[in-house]
N, C-alpha and C positions, 0 to 999 in steps of 0.2 A: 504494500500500500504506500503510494506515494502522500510527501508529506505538501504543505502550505506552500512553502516556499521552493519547492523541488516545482510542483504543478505552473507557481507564478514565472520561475526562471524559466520553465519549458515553452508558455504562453508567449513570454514575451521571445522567445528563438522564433517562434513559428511565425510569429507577426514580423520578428525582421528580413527574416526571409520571406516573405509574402513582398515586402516593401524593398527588398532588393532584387526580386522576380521583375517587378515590373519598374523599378530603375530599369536596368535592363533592358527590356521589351520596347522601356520608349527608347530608349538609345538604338535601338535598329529603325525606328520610323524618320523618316527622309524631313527636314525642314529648311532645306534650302541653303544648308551650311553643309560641306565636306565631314564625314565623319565615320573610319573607317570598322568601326561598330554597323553601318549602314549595311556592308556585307556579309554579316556573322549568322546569317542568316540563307547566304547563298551556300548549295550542298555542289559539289564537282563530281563527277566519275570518274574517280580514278583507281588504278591499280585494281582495278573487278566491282569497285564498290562505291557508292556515296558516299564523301565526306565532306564535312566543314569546310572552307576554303582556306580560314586562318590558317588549315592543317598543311595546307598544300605550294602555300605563297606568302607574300606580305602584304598588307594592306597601307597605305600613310594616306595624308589628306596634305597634299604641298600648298597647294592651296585652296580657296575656299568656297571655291566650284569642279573642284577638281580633286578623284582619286586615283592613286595609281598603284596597281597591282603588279608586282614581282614573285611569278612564279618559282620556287625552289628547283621544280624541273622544268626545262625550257621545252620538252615534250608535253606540256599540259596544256601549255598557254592556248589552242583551241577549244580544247574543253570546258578551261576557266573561261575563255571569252564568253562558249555558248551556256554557261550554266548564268552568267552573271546574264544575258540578252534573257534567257526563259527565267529569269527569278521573280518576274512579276515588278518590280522595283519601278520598271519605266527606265531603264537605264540602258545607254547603247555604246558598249567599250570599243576600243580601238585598238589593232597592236601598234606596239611602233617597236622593233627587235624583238627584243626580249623585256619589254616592258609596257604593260596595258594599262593605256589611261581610258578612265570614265570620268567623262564630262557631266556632271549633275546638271540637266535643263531646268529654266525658272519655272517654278511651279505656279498655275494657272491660280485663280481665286477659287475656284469650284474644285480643286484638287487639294487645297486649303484648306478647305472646311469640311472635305472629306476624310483628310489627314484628321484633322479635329475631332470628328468622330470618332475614328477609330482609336487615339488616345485617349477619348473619357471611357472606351468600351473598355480598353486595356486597364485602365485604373481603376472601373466601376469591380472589374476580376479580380484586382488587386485588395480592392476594399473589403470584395467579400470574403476574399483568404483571410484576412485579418479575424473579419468577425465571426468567422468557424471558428477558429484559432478559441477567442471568447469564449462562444459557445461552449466550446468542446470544454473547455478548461473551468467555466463556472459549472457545468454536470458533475465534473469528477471533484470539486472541492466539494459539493453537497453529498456527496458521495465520505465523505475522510470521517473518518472516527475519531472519539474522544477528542472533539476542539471544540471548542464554547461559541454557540451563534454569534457571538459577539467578533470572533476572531477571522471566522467564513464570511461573515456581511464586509469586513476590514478585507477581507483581499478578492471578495466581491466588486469593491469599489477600487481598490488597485488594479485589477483585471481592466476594468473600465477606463480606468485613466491609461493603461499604455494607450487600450485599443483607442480612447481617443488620440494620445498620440501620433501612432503611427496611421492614422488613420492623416491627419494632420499633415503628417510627410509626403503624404499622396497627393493629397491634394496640391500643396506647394510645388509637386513636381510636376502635376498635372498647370499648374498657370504658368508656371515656366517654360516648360513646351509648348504648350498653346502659345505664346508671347512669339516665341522661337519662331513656331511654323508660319503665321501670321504675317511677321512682319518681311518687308518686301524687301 
């Protein structure tokens, strides 16, 4: 049987990683700044298999329409070109040698607000990780034996104030990005 503060330490792991999921998650959504998180997302064929592309090449952002990809094997750069064209991203790389730049095109106003969506969808999942987290975690402290209602209502309302914290955090990351994608 786990104890008070065994339950509230595990609560709050679950909710920061809920809130470092979707850091993350927005860090691959496109806003119009170079960001080579943007392809962490693109998978390659290579060697019989799908992988990552970090796995396969380098990614940097020189500058701030602009990424360019260095492949580790200079035998891939076809495949990384066509996995980066089919990633859905809207991106259309170039080689030039042994080095593929992707030119980030300005995003339209209508692609903007679509972008926009799709980040409050990602946070709205991010939220809700949070509050299972809660959930889950004020069930099993009503669940503990031998502690005094008085001590379970106490980390009843600790539980509550992380999840508004991190709850907090999302949000904050959620105006940030919206700001980001937004602005021209």
């Amino acid at each position: 049987m786990s104890t008070i503060p065994e339950l509230s330490r595990q609560a709050k792991d679950q909710m920061a990683k809920a809130v470092d999921a979707t850091r993350r998650e927005l860090q691959g959504i496109r806003s119009g700044k170079a960001s080579p998180q943007l392809l962490d997302v693109v998978r390659v064929e290579a060697y019989g298999s799908m992988v990552p592309l970090n796995q396969v090449a380098m990614v940097s952002a020189p500058e701030p329409r602009m990424l360019t990809v260095q492949p580790f094997d200079k035998g891939l750069s076809q495949a990384i070109e066509k996995a980066i064209r089919d990633s859905g991203l809207g991106l259309n790389p170039a080689s030039q040698g042994t080095l593929i730049r992707v030119p980030l095109p300005a995003l339209s106003e209508e692609r903007r607000k679509d972008l926009v969506k799709v980040v409050r969808k990602m946070a709205e999942e991010g939220k809700v990780a949070v509050r299972h987290a809660r959930t889950d975690t004020l069930a099993r402290i009503k669940k503990v034996e031998h502690v005094s209602d008085d001590d379970k209502s106490r980390a009843e309302k600790d539980i509550q104030k992380f999840t508004d914290d991190h709850t907090r955090q999302i949000d904050d990351m959620i105006s940030v990005k919206e700001a980001e994608i937004m602005e021209v």
